[in-house]
N, C-alpha and C positions, 0 to 999 in steps of 0.2 A: 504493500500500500504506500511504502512512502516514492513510489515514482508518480505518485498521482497528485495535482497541484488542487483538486477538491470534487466534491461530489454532491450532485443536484439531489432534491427530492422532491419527488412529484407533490400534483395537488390533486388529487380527486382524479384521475385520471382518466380521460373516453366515460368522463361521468362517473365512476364508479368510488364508495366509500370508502376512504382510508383515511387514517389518524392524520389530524393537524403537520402540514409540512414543515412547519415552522419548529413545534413541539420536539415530533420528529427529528429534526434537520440539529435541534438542541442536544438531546440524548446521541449523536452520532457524533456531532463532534468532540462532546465529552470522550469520546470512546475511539474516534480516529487521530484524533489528532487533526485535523484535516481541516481547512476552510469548508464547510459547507454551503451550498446556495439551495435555500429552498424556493421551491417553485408557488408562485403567486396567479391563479384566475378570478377572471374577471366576475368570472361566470354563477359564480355560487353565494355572492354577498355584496349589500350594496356597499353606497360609498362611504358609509360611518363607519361599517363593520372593516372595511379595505382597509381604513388608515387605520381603524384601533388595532387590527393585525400586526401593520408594519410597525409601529409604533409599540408593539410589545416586542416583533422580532429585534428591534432596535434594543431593547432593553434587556433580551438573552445574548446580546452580544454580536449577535448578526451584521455582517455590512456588505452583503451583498444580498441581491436578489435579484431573480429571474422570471418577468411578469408574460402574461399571455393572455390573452382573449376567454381561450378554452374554447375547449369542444363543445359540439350539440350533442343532448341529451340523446341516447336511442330510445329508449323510450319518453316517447315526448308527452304521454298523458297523463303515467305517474314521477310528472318531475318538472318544478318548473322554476326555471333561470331566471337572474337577474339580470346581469348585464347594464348595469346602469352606468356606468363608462365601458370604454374598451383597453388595449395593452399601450394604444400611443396617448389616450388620456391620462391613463395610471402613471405613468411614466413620469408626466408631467405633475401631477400630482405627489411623487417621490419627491422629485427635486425640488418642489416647493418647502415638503417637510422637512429636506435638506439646508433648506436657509430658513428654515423655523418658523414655517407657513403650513396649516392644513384649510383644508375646503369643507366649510359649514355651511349647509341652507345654501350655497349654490355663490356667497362669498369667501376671501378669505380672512381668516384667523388667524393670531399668532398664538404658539404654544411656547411653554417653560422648557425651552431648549432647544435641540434640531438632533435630527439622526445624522448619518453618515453611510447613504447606500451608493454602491455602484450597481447598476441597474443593466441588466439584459434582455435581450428578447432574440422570437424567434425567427426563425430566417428558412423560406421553403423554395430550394430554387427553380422548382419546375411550375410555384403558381401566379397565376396571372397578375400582370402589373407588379411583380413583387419587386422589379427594381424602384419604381413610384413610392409603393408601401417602405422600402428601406430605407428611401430619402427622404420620408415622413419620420419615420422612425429617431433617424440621424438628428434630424432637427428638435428633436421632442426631446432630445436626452441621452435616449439609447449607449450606452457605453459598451457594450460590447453584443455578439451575437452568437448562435448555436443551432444549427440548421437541420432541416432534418435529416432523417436516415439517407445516407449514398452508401450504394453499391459498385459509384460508378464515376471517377474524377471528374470525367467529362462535363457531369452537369454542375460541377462548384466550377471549373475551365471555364463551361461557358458565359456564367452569371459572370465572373469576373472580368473579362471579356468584353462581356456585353455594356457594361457600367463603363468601361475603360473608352469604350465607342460612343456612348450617351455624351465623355466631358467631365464621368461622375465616379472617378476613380474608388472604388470601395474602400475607405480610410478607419476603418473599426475593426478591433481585434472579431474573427470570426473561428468559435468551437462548430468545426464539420464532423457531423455524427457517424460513426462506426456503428455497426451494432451485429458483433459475435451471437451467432444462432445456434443453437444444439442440434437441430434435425432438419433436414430438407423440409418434412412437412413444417417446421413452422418458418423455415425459410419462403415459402411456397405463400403460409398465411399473411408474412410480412407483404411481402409482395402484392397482397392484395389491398391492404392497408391506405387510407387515402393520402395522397401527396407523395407518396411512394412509390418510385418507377424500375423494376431492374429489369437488366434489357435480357428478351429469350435466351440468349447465349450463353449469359451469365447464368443463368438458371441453370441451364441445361448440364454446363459444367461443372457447378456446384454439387448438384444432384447425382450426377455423374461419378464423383468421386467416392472410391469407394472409403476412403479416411475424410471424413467429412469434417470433422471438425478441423482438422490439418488442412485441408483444402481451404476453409471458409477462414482461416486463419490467415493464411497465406495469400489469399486475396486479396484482404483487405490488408496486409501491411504492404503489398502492391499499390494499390489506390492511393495510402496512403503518403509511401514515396515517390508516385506520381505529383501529388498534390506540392508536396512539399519541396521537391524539384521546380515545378511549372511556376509556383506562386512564392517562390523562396525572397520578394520584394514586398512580402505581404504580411500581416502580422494575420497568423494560423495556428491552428493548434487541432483538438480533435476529443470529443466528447463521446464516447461509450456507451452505449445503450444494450447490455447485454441481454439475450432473450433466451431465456432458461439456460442457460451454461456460462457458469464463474469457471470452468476450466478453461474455456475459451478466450473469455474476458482476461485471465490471466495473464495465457498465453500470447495473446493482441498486444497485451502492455508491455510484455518484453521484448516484443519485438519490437515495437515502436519506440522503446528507450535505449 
């Protein structure tokens, strides 16, 4: 664990119920040693309940955080969202609390002190307008980003790329997500996953291998020294998402360090 510079915790995840990420995110770092970033949506609390959040995570000691929108419920009948801001309003509302401003009744407030976060968000290269949304983002605050699941350099190449051709050179540190899989079939499930694209071949070959965790292993520290070759002018790094295999996850980390 100590080649790892920190580790996120989810919120509520594709909707689904788990313990306070903050709470969470407390008890781990007591326990790793580790910077922790717990993960903040928008989606399940309004805006009094968001700041008393940050505003506690500030007081277990937290100084980072990593905000998002959130997912839509799948079941949409027994479950119903708030969303009373989104990830580039929260954002700014960080920063406020940052220079010892929160948002009451729809003005601001000053409070007995200020936190200290640096703030993240997420970054999806394959969806629409997301170069637009990241230069929203940039302007809001955004201090760094974490994109989702690649299989595939090409598509952080091309985002990067793309921005470079816009005039809008991508200027924020960006965590590009790995994510070590135990079994073809949940490779297979990823894959179907939204936002989420691997291309047939990679499939084929992953699946293909008869040491599959050593194949899927060995992929992606391929990707990964693609990445870090192609974009070595760029401040990158690479966030982990392991899905059912810490031996995998393991193995990813050594090679990458």
């Amino acid at each position: 664990m100590d080649k790892l510079d920190a580790v996120t915790v989810t919120d509520n995840p594709m909707a689904t119920l788990r313990a306070s990420s903050i709470a969470y995110g407390s008890k781990a770092k007591e326990k790793l040693h580790l910077d922790v970033i717990p993960n903040l949506s928008c989606r399940d609390r309004n805006l009094l309940a968001l700041q008393s959040e940050i505003i506690g995570a500030d007081m277990l000691g937290h100084n980072n955080l990593f905000i998002i929108t959130g997912d839509a419920p799948r079941d949409r009948e027994g479950f119903k969202p708030v969303w009373e801001v989104n990830s580039i309003e929260l954002c700014g509302i960080v920063k406020g609390l940052n220079e010892g401003t929160a948002t009451v009744r729809g003005s601001e407030q000053a409070i007995n002190g200020s936190t200290r976060f640096t703030v993240g968000g997420a970054l999806v290269f394959d969806r629409p307008n997301e170069q637009d949304t990241l230069r929203k983002k940039v302007d809001a605050g955004f201090d760094y980003f974490i994109s989702q699941i690649s299989f595939d350099a090409g598509q952080a190449l091309d985002f990067f790329a793309e921005a470079e051709e816009r005039g809008d050179r991508v200027d924020r540190h960006v965590q590009i997500g790995l994510a070590p899989t135990s079994t073809p079939r949940r490779l297979r499930a990823v894959s179907q996953m939204p936002g989420i694209k691997i291309r047939d071949t990679t499939l084929e070959k992953l699946e293909g291998n008869p040491d599959f965790l050593g194949g899927i292993v060995s992929h992606l520290a391929e990707v990964a020294d693609d990445l870090k070759s192609s974009l070595s002018t760029y401040s990158i790094g690479f966030h982990l998402m392991p899905i059912g295999s810490d031996e995998a996850t393991h193995r990813l980390v050594e090679e990458l360090t």
